[in-house]
Each structure stands twice: as C-alpha cells, then as structure tokens.
C-alpha positions as CSV (number, residue, x, y, z in Angstrom):
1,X,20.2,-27.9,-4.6
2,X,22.5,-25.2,-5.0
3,X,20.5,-23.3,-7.8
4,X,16.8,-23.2,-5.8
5,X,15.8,-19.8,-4.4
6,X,14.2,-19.9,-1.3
7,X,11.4,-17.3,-0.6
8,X,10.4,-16.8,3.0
9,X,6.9,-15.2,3.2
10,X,4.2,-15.7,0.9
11,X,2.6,-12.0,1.0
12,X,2.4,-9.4,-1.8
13,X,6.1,-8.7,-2.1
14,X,7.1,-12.6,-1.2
15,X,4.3,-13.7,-4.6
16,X,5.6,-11.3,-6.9
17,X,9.1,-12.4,-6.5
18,X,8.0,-16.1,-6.5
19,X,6.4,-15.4,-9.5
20,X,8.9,-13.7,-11.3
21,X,11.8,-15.9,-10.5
22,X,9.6,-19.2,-11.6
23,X,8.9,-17.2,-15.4
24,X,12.4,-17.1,-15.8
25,X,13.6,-20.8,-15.2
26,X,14.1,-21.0,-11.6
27,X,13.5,-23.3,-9.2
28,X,11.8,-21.8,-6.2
29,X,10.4,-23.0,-2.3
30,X,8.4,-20.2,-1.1
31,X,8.1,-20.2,2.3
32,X,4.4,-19.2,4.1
33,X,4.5,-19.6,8.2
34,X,0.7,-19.6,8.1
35,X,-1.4,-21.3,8.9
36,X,1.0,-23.4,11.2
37,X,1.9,-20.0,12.7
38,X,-0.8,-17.0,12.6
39,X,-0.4,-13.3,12.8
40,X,-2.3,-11.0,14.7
41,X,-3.7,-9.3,11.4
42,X,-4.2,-12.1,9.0
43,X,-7.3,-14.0,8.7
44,X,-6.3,-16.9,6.4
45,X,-3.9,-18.9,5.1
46,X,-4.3,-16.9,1.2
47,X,-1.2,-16.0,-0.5
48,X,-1.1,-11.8,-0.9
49,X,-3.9,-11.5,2.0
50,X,-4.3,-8.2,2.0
51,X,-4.6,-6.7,6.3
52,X,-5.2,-3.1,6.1
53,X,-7.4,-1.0,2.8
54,X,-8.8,-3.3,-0.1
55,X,-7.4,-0.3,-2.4
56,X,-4.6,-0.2,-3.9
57,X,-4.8,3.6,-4.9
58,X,-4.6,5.8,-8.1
59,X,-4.7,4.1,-11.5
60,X,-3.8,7.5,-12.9
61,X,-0.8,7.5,-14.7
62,X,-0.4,10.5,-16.1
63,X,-0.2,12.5,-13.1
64,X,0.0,10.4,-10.1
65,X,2.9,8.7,-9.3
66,X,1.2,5.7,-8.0
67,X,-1.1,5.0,-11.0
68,X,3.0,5.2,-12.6
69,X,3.9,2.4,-10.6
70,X,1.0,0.5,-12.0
71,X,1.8,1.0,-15.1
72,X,4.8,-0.2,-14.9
73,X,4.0,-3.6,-13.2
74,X,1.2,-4.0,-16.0
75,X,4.4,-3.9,-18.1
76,X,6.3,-6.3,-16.3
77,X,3.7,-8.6,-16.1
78,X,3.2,-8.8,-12.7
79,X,1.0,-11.4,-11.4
80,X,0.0,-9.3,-8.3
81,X,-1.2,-6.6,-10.7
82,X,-3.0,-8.9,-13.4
83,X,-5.0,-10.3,-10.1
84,X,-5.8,-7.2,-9.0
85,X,-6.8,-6.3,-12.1
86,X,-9.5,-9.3,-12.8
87,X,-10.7,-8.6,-9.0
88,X,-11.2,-5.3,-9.3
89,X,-14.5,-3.2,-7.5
90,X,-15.2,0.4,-8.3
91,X,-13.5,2.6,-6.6
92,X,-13.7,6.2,-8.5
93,X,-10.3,6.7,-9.5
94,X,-8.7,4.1,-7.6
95,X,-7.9,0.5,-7.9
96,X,-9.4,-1.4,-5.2
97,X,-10.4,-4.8,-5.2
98,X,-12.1,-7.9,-3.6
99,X,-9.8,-9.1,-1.2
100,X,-10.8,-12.9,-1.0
101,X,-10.9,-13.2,-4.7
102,X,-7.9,-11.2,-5.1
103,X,-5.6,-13.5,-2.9
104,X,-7.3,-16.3,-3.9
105,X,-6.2,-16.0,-7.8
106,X,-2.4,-15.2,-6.6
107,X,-2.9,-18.4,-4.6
108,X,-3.8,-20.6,-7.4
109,X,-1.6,-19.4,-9.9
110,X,1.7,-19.8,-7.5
111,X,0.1,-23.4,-6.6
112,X,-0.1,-23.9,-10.3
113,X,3.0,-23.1,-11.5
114,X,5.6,-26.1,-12.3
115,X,8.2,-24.2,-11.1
116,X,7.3,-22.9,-7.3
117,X,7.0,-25.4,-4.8
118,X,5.0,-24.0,-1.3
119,X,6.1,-25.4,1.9
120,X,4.0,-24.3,4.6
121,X,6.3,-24.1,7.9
122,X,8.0,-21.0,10.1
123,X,11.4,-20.2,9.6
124,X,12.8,-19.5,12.7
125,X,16.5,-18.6,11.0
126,X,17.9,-18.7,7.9
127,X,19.5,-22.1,7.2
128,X,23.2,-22.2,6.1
129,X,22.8,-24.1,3.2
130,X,20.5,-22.1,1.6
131,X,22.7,-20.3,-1.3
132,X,20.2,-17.9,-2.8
133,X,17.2,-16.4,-0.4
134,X,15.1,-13.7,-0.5
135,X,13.3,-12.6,3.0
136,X,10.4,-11.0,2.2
137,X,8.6,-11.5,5.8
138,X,7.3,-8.0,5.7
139,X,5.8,-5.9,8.6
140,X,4.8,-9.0,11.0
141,X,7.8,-10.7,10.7
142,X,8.2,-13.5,12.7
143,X,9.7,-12.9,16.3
144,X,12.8,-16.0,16.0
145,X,13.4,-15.0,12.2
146,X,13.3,-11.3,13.5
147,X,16.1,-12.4,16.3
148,X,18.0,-14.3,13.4
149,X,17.5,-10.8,10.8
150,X,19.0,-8.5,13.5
151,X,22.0,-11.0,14.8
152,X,23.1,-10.9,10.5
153,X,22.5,-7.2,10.4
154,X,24.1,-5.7,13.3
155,X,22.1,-3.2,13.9
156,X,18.5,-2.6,15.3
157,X,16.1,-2.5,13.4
158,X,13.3,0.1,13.4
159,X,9.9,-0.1,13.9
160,X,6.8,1.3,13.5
161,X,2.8,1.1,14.3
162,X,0.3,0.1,11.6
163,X,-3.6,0.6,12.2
164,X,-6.6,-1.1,10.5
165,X,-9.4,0.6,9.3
166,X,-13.5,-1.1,10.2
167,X,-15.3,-2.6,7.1
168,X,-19.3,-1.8,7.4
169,X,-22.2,-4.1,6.3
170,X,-23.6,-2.4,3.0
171,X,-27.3,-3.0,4.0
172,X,-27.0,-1.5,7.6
173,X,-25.9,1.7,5.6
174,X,-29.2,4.1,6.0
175,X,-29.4,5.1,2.4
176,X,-32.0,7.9,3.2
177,X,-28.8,9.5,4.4
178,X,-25.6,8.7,2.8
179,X,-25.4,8.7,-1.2
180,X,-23.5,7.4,-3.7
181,X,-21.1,9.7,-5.3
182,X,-17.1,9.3,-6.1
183,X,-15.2,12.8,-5.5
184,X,-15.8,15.4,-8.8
185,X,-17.7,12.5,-10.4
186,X,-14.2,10.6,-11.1
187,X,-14.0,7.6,-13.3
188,X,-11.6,5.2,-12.7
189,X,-11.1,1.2,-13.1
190,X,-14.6,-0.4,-13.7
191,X,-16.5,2.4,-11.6
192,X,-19.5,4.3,-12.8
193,X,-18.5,8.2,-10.6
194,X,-20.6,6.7,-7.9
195,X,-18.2,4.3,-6.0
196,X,-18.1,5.4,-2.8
197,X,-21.4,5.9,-0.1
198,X,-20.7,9.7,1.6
199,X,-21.9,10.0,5.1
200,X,-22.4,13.8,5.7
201,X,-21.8,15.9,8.5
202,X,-22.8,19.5,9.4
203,X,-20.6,21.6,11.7
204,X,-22.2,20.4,15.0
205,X,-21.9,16.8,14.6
206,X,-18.6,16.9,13.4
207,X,-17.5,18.7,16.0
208,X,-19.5,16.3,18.5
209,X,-18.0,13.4,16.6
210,X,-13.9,15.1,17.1
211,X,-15.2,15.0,21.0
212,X,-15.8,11.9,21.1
213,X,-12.6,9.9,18.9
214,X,-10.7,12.7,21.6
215,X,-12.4,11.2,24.6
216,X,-12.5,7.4,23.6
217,X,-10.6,4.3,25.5
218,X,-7.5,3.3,22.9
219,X,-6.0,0.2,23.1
220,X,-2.7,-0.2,25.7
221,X,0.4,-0.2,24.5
222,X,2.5,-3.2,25.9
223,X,6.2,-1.7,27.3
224,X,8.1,-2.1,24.4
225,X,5.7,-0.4,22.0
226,X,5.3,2.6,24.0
227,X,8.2,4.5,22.3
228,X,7.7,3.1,18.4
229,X,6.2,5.6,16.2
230,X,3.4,5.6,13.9
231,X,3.6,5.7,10.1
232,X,2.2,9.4,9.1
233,X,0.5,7.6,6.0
234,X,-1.4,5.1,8.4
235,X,-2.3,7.4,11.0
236,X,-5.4,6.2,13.3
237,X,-8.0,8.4,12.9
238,X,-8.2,9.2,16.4
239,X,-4.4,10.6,16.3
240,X,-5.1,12.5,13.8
241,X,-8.5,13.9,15.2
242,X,-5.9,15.0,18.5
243,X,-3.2,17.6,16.3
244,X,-6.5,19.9,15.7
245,X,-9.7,20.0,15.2
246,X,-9.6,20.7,11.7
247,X,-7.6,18.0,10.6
248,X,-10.3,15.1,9.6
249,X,-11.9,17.6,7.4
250,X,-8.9,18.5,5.7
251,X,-7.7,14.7,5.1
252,X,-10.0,11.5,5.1
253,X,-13.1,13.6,6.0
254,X,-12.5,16.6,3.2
255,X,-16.3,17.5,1.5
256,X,-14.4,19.1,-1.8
257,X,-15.8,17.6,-5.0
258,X,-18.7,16.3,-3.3
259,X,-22.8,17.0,-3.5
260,X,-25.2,15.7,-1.0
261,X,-28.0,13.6,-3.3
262,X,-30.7,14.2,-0.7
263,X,-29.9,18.1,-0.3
264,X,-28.1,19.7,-3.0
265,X,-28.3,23.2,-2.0
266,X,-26.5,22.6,1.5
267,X,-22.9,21.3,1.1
268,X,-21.5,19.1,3.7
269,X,-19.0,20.5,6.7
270,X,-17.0,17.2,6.8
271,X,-17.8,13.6,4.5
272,X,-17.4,10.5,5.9
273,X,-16.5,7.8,2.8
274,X,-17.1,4.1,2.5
275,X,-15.1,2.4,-0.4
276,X,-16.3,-1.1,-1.6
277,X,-14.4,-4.2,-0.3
278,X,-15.8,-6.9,-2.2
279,X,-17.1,-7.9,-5.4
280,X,-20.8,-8.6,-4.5
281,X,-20.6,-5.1,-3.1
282,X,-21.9,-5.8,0.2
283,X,-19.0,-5.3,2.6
284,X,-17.5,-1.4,2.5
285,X,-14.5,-0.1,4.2
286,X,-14.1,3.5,6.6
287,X,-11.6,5.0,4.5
288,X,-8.7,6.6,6.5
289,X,-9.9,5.2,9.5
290,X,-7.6,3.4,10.8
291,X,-8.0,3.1,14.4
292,X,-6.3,1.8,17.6
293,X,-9.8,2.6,19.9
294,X,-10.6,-0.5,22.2
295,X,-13.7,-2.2,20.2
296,X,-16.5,-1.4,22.6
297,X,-15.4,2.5,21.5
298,X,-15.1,2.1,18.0
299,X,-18.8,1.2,17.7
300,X,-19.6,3.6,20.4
301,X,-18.2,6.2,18.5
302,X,-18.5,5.4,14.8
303,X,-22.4,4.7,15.0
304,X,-22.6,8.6,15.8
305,X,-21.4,8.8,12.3
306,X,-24.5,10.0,10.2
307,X,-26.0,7.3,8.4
308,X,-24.1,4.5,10.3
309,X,-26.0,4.7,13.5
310,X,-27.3,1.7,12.9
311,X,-24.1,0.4,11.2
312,X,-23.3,-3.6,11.8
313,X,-19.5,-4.4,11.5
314,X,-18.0,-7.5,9.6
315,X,-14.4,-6.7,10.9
316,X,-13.6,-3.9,13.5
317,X,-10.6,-1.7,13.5
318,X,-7.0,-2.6,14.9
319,X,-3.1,-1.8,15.2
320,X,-0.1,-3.6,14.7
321,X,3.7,-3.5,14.9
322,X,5.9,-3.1,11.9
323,X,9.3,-3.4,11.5
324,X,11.8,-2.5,8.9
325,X,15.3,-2.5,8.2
326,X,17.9,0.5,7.5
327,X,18.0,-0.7,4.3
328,X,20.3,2.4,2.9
329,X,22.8,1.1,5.9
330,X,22.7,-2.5,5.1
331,X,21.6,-3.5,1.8
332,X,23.4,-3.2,-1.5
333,X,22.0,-1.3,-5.3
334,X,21.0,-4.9,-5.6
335,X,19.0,-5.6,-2.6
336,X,21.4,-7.6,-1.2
337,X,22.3,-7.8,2.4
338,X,26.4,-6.4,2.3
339,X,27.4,-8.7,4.9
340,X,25.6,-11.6,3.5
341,X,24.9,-11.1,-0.5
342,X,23.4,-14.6,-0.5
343,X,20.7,-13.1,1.3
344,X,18.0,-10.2,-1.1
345,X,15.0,-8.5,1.3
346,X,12.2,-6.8,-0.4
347,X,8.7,-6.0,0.4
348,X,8.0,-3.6,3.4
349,X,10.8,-4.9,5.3
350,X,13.3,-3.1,3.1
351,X,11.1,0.7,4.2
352,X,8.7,1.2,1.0
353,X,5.2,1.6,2.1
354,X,2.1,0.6,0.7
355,X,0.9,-2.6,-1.7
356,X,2.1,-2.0,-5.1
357,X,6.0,-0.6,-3.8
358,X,6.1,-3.9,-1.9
359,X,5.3,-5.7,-5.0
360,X,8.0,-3.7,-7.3
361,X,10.8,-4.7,-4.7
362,X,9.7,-7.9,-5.1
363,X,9.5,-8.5,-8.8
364,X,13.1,-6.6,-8.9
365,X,14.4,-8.8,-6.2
366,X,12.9,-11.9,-8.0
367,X,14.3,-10.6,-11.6
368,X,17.6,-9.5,-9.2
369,X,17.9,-13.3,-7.8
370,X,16.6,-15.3,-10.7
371,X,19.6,-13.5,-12.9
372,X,22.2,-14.4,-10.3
373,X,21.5,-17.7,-10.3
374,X,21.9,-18.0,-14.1
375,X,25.0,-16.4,-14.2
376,X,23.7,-13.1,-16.1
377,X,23.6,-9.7,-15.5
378,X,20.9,-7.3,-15.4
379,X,20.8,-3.1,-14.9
380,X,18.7,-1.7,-12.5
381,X,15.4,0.3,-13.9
382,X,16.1,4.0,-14.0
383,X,16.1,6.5,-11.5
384,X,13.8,8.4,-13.9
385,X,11.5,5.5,-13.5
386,X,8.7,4.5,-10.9
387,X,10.9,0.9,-10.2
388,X,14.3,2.9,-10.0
389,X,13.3,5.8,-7.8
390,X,11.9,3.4,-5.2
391,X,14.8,0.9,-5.8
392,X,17.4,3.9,-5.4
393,X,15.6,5.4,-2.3
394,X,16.0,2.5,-0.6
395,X,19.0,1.6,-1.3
396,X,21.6,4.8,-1.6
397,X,19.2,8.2,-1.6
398,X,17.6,7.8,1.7
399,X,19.6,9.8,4.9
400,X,20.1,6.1,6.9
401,X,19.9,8.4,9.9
402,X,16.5,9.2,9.2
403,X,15.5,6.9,6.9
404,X,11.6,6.3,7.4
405,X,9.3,3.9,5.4
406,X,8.2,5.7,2.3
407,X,5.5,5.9,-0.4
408,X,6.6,6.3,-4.4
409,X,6.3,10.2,-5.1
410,X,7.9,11.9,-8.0
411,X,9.8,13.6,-5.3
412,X,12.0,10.5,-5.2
413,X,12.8,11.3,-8.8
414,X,15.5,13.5,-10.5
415,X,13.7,17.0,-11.3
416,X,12.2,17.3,-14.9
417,X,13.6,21.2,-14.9
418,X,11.8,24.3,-16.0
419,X,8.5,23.9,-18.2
420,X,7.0,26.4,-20.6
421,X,4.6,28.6,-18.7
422,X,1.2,27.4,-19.1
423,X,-1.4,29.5,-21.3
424,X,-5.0,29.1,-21.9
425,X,-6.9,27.9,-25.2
426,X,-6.6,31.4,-25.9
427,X,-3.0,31.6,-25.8
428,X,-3.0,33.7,-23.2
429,X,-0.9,33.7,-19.7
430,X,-3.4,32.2,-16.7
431,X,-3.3,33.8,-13.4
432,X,-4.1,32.6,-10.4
433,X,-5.4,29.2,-9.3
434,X,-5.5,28.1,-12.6
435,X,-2.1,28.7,-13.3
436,X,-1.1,27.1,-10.2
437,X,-3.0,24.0,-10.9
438,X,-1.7,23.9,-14.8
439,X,1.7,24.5,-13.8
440,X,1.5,21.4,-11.1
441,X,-0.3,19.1,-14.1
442,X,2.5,20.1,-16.4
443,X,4.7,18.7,-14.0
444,X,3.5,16.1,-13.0
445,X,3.1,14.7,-16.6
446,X,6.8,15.7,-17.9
447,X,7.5,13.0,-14.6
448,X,5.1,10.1,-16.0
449,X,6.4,10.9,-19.7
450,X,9.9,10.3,-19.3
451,X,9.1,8.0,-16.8
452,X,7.1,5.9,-19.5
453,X,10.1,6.0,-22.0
454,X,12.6,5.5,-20.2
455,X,10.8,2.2,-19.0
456,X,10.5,1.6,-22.2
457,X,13.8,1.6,-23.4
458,X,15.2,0.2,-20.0
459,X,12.5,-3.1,-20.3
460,X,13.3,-3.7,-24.0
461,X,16.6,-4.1,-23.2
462,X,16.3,-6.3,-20.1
C-alpha cells in the first residue's frame, strides 16, 4: 500500500512518531528488531525502553530550556510525555520516572491503537517499495541497516561512545549515613524536596575515592572504537575524574545547596547523589556516573563510596557505541534524506541528544510524514521555539564540519536582545552576584516567553 508509513525502530523517537502519524489518519507498520535481534543495552522487548538515566531532566519551564521542550510536547500531546507523566517518581526538580511502567504504557497504547500495526523483525535494508519511511533506529542501530544507511548517504557516518550509569538497591543504602535531601530543597514533579539520598564525602575520602576511579581496570576498546569519541554530556565518570582532580566536585559530585541531616554544622567536600528509578522506590540510580570500569572495579571502587560500602547492585554500569548522521549535510528543513526524500530520520540518529529531543524529532517527523502522505502542507515550528531551534540545528544551523550531537539550549535560539537592567524590590540597581544571577533569570525567561507564544500561535495554526 502506497499510503502506509513504515517506522523502523520502536524506541522513544520511533513511538512518538508512530503515534503521531496514527492520530492523524495514517496507516502505519512500526518496525521493532527486538526481541528477534537484541542490543547490547536493552533489556526487553518494551517499546521506549529507556538504557541509560530514568530522568528525563528539568520540568522548569520558565528558565530551563529543557523543562521548554516539555512544555511543548505536553502541548502537542505527545504520548511519550503523557507516559512519562503518569510514571513519574520524585526527582526534585526533575522529571524522572519508573522505567518499566513507563515503557510499558507506551507499549500498550501503540499495541492499542487501530491504526499502528507492530511487526517484530530486523530490517537489514530499506525495501524499495516502501514509499514513505521514517528510520528512527537511533544510537544502536543495527549493523546491516547501518551498511544499507551509509551506501544511501554517501558519506560516513560519525560516531560516538555512550556510558551507563549503576542502579543501587535502596535497602543496602546505610541510612545512618546518607540522607534524603533534593539540592536547595527544590520541588519539582510529585517530589516532596527530599528526592534524592546524598552520600557525603570529606576531603580525604574524596580524594582517596579520585585515586582509585584513576587507578581502576576500564573496559577494552575493540580496534575500531579506539579512535571514536565520547559524548561530553555522557561522560564516564572515571574520564572525567582523569582532566583534574576537581572536576567530580564541580559536576555530578557538587555539595552546593545541600546540608548533611546527621551533621549540620560540617558541610560536605563532595556529594554523591542517588535519584529514584522506580515507582516502589526501591531501586536508585548513581547520577552522572556513567562508567566504562570492568565490573569487578565498579564495585571495588563504588562501595568506597560513603554509605554504599555495603551497596548491592541491580544493574552495573556500561558503554556503548552511537552513531549518528551529518544530518546538516544530508537531510533536508524537513527531515528528509536529499538524495532519497522518501526516506525522514529522527531520533538520535539525526545528532540531538537526550530523551525528550529524540522525541520532538520524532513527533515532527511523524506530523512531517503523516502530512505528506495526505497531500497537505505543514510549516515548521519556529526557530524561536524549543521544536524549531532543535529542528533548525539539525538541519541548516549546525557547521556540518563539526557538527556534534547536541542537547536543546536557548543557545540554539535567535537572541532575545538587551533587557532592562534588573533592580531590587527597592527599586534600586543590584550589584554583584545578585545582579548577575537576575540578569541570567531575566534572560532566560524573555527565551521561554516568546518561546511559549510563539508556540502558541505556530500550533493553533497547524
């Protein structure tokens, strides 16, 4: 049938566009290798299995760009953000949720829906006869459909190294140590400012702890890996630990905004945090500790981890490859491939990073495909926009020469220009620090405002 979209992976990106395409009419096959083929970081056969954090970050969105992007999907009715939402754990100012539960409503309601059809197979190449596709494979695309991507592009692609950070037990957690506490106290989606467990360290244990990630046994690299970079937003921990000692306690390990509950007078030198990874609250995550150490090491060296000495793992650390196309270089303002317009990507393998951009370029690839195949025409979202500055990064703003996976940022969007200069509730100029932090508030709400009307305006008319 000439009018059928095919849909060839069923993860976040692969759902969303699924999803989308069915709500308006379509007929769709989505296409999910596993379980007849696995990966080396999935564990089940779930549709929108998440492999790497449970979290899928700020659910500010007045002044993160993120908890924008949220927004914005809550608008579009996005199914992968209505699960998350109904799955949610606390997570201070985050959005995290249970991870079984979470791909396990995505999986029902794409199983339910009259209009998606699930065939459970690997597609080693992209048949001929398919007139409308959308290959959203992601990072572990499979190696024959990877061969069949790069003979249709051209080009190589690029690729990059993903790590895995180790879930914890929650009752082989001392308590008598660690505390509950979510940085500054922060609300966020269902939480209570007391989402996380802390681990604290003082000065001589952290530093013991840097000596040993330094020291530990990492897992080989085969031949072909050894020259593939990492992803600076995935960093393992112990590559991190290795560009200075201080680098841990400035990033995943920072004390700021916390207070130890069993010694209030003493702050912390460095924080080790746990974020919860299911709903019953017994499994917790090491967050920003992703790790490529050989498993003997990891345990080795995370049980010298105050409060985890004791600490029983459900799921240990790993890495994996990723791999991503120069989108700017090959696909069109549509997310079509130029040489093949047939033929959308979306998802990680276009370059966005992280669970909710993969999502957006799905639900716009889905809206993209679903309109082309009912002979109508739709305009992008805004570059002012969350949707549009990803969708325009990707597509014509990134340098193709250096073009690197990417996270949304308002830095992907056109500048909001000069703002009044910010003055107390007395009316009066503030110096320092607080004008500083004001000033980058300001900012970062003149992004989300206009963001939020020109979404607005640009949805109501779609």
């Amino acid at each position: 049938m000439s009018d059928v979209l095919h849909i060839i992976g069923g993860g976040l990106a692969g759902s969303e566009a699924a999803w989308q395409a069915a709500e308006a009419g379509v007929q769709v096959v989505l296409h999910e290798m596993r379980p007849v083929r696995k990966t080396d970081a999935h564990l089940t056969d779930g549709l929108a299995e998440l492999v790497c954090s449970n979290s899928f970050r700020s659910d500010d969105a007045e002044t993160n760009a993120v908890g924008l992007l949220h927004a914005e999907l809550r608008d579009s009715q996005s199914l992968i953000m209505a699960s998350a939402d109904t799955h949610q754990v606390p997570a201070g100012g985050a959005l995290a949720v249970d991870r079984e539960g979470f791909s396990q409503a995505v999986t029902a309601k794409i199983k339910a829906h009259p209009n998606i059809t699930i065939e459970r197979e690997e597609v080693t190449e992209i048949p001929t006869d398919w007139q409308h596709v959308i290959v959203a494979t992601g990072p572990l695309t499979s190696p024959a459909l990877s061969e069949d991507i790069g003979k249709m592009t051209g080009s190589d692609k690029l690729a990059f190294f993903d790590a895995i950070a180790p879930i914890v037990y929650r009752d082989s957690v001392d308590m008598d140590i660690c505390w509950h506490q979510s940085r500054y106290d922060k609300l966020g989606p269902g939480g209570s400012g007391k989402d996380y467990i802390n681990c604290p360290m003082d000065e001589a244990r952290y530093n013991a702890f840097i000596d040993a990630l330094i020291e530990s046994d990492t897992a080989d690299f085969k031949e072909w890996e050894e020259d593939t970079p990492y992803f600076n937003g995935c960093l393992p921990i112990e590559v991190m630990a290795a560009r200075g000692r201080e680098t841990l306690r400035h990033g995943p390990m920072k004390p700021r905004g916390l207070t130890n509950a069993h010694n209030t007078e003493v702050k912390p030198f460095a924080v080790v945090q746990l974020r919860q990874d299911n709903a019953l609250g017994t499994l917790f995550n090491m967050v920003g500790f992703q790790t490529k150490l050989k498993y003997g090491a990891q345990t080795d060296v995370f049980r010298l981890i105050p409060g985890l000495e004791v600490a029983r793992f459900a799921r240990l650390g790993g890495l994996h490859r990723n791999t991503f196309l120069n989108s700017p270089t090959l696909l069109d303002r549509e997310l079509r491939l130029k040489n093949a317009p047939h033929i959308r990507f979306a998802g990680q393998i276009t370059g966005v990073e992280g669970y909710v951009e993969s999502t957006t370029i799905g639900l716009i690839a889905g809206r993209f495909a679903a309109a082309q195949i009912q002979d109508r025409s739709i305009a992008a979202p805004p570059i002012t926009t969350a949707f549009g500055a990803l969708l325009a990064h990707i597509t014509v703003n990134a340098d193709a020469k250096t073009f690197q996976p990417m996270n949304v940022n308002f830095g992907l969007m056109p500048d909001v220009g000069i703002l009044p200069t910010p003055v107390g509730d007395d009316g009066k100029k503030l110096r320092g620090k607080l004008r500083m932090q004001a000033k980058k508030q300001a900012r970062q709400r003149a992004f989300t405002s206009r963001a939020r009307s020109d979404f607005a305006s640009w949805h109501k008319a779609g």
